[in-house]
Biopython code that builds the backbone (N, CA, C, O; Angstrom):
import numpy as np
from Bio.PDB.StructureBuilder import StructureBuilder

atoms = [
    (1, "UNK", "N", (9.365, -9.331, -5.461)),
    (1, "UNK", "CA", (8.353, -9.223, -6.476)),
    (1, "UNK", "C", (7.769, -7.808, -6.419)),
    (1, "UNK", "O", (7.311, -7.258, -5.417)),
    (2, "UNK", "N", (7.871, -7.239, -7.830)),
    (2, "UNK", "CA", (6.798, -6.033, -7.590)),
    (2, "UNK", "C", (5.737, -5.822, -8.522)),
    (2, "UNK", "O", (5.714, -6.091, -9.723)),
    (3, "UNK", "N", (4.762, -5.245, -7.720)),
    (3, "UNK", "CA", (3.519, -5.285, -8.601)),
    (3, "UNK", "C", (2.671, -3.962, -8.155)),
    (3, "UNK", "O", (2.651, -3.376, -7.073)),
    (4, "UNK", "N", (1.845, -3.650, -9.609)),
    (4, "UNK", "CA", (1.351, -1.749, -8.880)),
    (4, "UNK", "C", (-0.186, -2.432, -8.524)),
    (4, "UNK", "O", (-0.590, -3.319, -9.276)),
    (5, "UNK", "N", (-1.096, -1.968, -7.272)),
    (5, "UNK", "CA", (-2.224, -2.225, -7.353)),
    (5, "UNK", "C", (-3.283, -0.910, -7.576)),
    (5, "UNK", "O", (-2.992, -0.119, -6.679)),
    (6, "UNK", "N", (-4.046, -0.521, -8.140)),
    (6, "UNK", "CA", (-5.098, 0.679, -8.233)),
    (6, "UNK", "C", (-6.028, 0.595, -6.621)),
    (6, "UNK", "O", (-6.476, -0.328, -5.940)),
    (7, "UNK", "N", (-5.995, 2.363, -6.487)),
    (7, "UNK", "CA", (-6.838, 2.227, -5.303)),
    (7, "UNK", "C", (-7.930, 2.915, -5.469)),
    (7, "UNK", "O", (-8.481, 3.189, -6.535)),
    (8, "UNK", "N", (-8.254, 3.205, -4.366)),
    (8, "UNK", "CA", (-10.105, 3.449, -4.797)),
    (8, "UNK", "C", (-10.272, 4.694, -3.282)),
    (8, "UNK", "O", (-9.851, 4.729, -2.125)),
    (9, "UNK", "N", (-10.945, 5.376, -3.973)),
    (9, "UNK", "CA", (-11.681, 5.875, -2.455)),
    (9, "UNK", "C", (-10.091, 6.785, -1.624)),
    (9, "UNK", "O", (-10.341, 7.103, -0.462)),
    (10, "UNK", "N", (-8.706, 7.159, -2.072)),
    (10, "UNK", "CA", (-8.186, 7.629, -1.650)),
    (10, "UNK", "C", (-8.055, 9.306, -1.682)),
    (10, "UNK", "O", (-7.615, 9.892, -2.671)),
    (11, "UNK", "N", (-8.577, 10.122, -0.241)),
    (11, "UNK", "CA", (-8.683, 10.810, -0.509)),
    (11, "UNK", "C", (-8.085, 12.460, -0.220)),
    (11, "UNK", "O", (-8.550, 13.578, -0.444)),
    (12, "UNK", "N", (-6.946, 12.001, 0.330)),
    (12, "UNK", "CA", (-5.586, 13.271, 0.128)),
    (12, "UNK", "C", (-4.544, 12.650, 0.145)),
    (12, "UNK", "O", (-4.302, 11.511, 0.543)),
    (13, "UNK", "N", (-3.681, 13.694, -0.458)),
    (13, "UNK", "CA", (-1.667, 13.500, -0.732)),
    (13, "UNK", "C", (-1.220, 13.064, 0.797)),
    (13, "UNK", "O", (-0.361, 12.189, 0.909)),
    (14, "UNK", "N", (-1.801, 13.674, 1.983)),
    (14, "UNK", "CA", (-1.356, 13.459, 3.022)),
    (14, "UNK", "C", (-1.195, 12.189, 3.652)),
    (14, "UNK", "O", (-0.314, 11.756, 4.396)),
    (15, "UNK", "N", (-2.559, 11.533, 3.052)),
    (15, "UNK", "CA", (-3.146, 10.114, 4.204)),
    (15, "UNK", "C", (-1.934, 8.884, 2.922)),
    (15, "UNK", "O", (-1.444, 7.795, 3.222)),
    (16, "UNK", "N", (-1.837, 9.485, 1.851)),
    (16, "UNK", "CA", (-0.717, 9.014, 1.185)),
    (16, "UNK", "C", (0.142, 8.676, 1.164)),
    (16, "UNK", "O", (0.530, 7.630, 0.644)),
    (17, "UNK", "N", (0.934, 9.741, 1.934)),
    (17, "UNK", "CA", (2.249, 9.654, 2.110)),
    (17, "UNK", "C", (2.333, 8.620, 3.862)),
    (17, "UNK", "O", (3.219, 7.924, 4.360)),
    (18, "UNK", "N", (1.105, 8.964, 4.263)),
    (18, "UNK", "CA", (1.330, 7.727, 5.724)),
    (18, "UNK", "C", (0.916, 6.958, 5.522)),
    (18, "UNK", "O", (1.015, 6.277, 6.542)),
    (19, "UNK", "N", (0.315, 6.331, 4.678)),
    (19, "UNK", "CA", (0.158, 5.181, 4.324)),
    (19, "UNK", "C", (1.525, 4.193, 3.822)),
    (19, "UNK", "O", (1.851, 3.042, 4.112)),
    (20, "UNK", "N", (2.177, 5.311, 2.871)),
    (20, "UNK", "CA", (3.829, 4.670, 2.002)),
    (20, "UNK", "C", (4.756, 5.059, 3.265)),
    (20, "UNK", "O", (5.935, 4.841, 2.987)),
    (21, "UNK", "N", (4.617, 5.465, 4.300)),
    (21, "UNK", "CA", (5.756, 5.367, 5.666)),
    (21, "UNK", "C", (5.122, 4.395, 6.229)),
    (21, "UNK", "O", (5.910, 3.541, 6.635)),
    (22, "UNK", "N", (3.826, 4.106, 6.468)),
    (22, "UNK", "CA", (3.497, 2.882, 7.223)),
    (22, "UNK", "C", (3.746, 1.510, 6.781)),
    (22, "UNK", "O", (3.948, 0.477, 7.420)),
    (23, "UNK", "N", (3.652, 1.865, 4.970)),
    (23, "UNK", "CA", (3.740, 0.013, 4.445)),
    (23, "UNK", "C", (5.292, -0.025, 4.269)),
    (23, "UNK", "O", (5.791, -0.907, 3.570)),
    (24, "UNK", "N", (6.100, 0.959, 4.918)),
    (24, "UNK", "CA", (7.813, 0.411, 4.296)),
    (24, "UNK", "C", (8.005, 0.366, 5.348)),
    (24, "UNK", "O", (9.077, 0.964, 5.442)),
    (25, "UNK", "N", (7.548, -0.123, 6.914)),
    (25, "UNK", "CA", (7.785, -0.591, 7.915)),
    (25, "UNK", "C", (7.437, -1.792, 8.236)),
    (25, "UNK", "O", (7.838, -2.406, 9.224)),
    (26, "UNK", "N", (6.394, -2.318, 7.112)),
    (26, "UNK", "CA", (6.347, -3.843, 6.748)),
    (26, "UNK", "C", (7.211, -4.992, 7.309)),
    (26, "UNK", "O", (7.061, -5.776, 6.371)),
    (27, "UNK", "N", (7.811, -5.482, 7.962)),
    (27, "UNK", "CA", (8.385, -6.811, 7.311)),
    (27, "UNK", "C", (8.464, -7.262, 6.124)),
    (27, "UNK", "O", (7.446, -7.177, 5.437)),
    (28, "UNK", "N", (9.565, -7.809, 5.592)),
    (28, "UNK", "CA", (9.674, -8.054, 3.958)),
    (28, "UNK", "C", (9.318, -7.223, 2.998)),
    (28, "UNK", "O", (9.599, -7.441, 1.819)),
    (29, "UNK", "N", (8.465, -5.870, 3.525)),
    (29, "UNK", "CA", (8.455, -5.251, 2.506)),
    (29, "UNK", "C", (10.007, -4.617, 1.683)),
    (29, "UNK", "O", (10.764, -4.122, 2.518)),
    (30, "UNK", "N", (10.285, -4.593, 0.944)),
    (30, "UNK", "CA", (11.664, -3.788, 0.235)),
    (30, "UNK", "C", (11.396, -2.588, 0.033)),
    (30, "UNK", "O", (12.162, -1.729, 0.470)),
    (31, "UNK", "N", (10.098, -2.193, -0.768)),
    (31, "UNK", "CA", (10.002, -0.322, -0.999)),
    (31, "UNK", "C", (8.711, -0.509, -1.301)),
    (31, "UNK", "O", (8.288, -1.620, -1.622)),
    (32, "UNK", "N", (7.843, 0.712, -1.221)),
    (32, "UNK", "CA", (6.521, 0.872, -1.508)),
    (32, "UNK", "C", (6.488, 2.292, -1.937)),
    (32, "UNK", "O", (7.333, 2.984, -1.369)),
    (33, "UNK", "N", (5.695, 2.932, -2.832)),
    (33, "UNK", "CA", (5.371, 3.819, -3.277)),
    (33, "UNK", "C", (3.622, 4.271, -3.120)),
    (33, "UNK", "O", (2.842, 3.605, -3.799)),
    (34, "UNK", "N", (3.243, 5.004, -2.538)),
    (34, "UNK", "CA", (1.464, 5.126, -3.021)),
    (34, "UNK", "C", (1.541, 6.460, -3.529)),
    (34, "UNK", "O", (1.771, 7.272, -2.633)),
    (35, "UNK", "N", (1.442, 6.882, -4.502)),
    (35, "UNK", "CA", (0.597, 8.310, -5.798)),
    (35, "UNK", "C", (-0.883, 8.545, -5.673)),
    (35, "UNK", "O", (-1.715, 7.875, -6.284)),
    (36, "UNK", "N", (-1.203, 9.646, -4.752)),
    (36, "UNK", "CA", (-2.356, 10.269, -4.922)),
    (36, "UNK", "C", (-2.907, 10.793, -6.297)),
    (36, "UNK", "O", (-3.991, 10.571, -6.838)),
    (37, "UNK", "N", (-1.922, 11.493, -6.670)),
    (37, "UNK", "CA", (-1.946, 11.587, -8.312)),
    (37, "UNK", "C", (-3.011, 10.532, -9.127)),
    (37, "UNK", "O", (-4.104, 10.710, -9.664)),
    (38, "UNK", "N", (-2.364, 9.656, -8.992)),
    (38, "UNK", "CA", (-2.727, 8.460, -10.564)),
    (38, "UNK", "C", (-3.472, 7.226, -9.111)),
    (38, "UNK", "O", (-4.247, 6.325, -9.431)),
    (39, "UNK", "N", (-3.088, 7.425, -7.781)),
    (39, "UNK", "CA", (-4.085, 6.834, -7.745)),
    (39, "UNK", "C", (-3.879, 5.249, -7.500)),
    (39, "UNK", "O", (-4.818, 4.508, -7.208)),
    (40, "UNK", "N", (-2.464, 4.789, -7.660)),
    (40, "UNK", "CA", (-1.753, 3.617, -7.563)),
    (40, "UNK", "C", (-0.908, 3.425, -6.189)),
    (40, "UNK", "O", (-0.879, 4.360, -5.389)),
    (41, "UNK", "N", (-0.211, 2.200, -5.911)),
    (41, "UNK", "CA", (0.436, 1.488, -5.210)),
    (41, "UNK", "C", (1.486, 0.665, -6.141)),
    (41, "UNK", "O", (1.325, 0.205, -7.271)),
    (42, "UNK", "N", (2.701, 0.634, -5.216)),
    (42, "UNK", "CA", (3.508, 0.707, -6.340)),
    (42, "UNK", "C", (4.408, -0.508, -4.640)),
    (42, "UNK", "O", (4.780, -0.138, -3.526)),
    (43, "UNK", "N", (4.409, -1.771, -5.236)),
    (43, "UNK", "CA", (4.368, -2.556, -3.671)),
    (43, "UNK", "C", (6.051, -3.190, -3.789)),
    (43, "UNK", "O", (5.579, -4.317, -3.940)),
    (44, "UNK", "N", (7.051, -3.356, -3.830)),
    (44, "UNK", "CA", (8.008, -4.447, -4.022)),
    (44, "UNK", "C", (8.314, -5.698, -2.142)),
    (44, "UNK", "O", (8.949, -5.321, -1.157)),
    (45, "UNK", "N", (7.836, -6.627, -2.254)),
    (45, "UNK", "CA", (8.343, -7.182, -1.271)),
    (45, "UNK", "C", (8.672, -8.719, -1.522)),
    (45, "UNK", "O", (8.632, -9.257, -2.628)),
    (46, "UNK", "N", (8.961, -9.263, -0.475)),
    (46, "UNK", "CA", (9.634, -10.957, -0.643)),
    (46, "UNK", "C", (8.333, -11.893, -1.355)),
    (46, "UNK", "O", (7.129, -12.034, -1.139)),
    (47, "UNK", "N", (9.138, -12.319, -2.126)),
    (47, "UNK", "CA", (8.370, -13.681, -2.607)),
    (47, "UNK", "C", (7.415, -14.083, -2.671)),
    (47, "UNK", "O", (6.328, -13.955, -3.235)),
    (48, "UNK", "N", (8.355, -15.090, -1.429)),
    (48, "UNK", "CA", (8.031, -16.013, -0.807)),
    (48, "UNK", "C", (6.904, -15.953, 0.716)),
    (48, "UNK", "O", (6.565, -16.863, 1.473)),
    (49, "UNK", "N", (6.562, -14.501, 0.715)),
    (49, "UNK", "CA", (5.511, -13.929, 1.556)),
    (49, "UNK", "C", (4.452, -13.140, 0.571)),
    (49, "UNK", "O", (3.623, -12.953, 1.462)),
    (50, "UNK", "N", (4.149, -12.838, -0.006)),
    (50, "UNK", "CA", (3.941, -11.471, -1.003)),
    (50, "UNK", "C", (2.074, -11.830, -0.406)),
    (50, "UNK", "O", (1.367, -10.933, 0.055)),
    (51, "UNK", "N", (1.747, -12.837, -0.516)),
    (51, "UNK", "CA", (0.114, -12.423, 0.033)),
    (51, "UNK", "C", (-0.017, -11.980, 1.208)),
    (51, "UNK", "O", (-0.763, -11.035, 1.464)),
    (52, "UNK", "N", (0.748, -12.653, 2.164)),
    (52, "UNK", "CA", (1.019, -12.311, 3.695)),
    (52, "UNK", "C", (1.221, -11.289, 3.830)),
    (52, "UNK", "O", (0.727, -10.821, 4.855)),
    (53, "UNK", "N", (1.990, -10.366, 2.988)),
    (53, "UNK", "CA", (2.357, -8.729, 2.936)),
    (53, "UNK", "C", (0.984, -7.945, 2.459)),
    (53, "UNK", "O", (0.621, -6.825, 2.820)),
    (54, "UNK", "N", (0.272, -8.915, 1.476)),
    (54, "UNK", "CA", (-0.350, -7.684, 1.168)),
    (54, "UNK", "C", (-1.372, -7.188, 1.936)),
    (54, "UNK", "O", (-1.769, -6.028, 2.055)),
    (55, "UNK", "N", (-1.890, -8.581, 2.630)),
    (55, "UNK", "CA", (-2.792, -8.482, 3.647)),
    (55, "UNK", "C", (-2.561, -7.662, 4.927)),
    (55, "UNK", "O", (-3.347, -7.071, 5.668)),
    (56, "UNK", "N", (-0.931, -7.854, 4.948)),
    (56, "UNK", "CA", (-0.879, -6.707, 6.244)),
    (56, "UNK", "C", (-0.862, -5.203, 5.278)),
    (56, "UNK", "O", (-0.841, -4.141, 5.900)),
    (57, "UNK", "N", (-0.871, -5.187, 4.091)),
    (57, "UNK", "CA", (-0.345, -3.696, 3.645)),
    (57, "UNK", "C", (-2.363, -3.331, 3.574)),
    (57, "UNK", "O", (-2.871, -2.239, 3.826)),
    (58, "UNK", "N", (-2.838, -4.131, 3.318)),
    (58, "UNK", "CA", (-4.471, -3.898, 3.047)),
    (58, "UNK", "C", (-4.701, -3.046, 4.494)),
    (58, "UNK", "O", (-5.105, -1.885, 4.551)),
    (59, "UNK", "N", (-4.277, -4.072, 5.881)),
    (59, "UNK", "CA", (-4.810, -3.646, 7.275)),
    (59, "UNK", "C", (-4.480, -2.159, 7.752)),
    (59, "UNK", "O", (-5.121, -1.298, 8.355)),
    (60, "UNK", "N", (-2.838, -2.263, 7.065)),
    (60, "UNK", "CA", (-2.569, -0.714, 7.665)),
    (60, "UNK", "C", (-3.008, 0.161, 6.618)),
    (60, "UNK", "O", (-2.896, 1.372, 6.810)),
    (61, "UNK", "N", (-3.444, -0.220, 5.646)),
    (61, "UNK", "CA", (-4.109, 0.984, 4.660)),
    (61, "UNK", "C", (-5.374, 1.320, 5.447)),
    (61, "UNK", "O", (-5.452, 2.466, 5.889)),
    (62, "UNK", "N", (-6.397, 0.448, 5.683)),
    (62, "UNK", "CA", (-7.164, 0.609, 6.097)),
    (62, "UNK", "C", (-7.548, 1.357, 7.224)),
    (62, "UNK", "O", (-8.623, 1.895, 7.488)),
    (63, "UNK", "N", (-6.070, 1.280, 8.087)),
    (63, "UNK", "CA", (-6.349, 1.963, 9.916)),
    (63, "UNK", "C", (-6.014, 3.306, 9.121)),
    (63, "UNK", "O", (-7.035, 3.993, 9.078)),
    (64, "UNK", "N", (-5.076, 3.843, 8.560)),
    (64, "UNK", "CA", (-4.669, 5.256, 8.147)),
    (64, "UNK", "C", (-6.134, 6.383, 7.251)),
    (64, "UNK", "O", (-6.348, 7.590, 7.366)),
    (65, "UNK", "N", (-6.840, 5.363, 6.450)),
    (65, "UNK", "CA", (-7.442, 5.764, 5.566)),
    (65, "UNK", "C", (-9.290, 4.579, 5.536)),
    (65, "UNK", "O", (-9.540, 3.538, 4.929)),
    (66, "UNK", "N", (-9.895, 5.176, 6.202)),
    (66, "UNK", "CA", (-10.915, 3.227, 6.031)),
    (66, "UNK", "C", (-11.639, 3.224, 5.199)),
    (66, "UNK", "O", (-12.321, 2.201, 5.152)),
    (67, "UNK", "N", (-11.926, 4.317, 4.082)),
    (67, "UNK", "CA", (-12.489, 4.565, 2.858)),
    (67, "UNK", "C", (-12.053, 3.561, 1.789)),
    (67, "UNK", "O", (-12.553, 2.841, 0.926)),
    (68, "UNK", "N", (-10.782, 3.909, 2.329)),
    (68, "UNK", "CA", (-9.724, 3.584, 0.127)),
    (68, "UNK", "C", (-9.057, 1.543, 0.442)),
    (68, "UNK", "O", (-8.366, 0.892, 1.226)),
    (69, "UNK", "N", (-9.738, 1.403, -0.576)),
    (69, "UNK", "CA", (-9.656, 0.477, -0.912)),
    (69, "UNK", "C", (-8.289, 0.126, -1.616)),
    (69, "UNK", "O", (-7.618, 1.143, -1.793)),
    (70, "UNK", "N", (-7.688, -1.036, -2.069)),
    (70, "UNK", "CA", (-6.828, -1.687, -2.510)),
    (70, "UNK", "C", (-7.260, -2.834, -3.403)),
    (70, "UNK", "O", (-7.416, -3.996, -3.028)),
    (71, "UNK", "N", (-7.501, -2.183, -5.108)),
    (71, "UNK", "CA", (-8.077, -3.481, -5.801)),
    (71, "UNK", "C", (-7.086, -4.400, -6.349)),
    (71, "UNK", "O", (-6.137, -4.001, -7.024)),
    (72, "UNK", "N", (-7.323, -5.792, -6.028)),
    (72, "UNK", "CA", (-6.503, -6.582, -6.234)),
    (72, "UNK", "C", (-6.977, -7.741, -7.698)),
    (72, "UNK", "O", (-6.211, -8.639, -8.047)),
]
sb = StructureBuilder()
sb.init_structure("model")
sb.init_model(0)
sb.init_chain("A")
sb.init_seg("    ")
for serial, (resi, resn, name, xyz) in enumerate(atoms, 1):
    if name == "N":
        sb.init_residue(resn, " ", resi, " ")
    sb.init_atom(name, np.array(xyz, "f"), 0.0, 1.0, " ", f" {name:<3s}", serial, name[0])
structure = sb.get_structure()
């Protein structure tokens, strides 16, 4: 399943790009994208887990960055 979520409070290209190496080490995740640019999340993972993912993709957003939010 993929779905883009808007973030909030993100605030360099850098903490960006470790954030999208940290969430494609996921479990079940398939690919993730995060754009400092526009500001989005761009998530594809299993199914049949997809809240379970997002909640871990929320936690490690949070340790990298504890500002930026993930609106769901």
């Amino acid at each position: 399943m993929k779905k883009k979520f808007k973030l909030q409070d993100l605030d360099c290209a850098n903490c960006a790009a470790k954030m999208e190496e940290a969430i494609k080490k996921i479990p079940g995740v398939n690919d993730a994208s995060v754009s400092f640019m526009t500001q989005k999340l761009m998530l594809d993972a299993a199914d049949d887990r997809f809240d379970e993912i997002l909640k871990q993709v929320q936690d490690t957003c949070a340790k990298v960055e504890p500002d930026c939010k993930i609106l769901v």
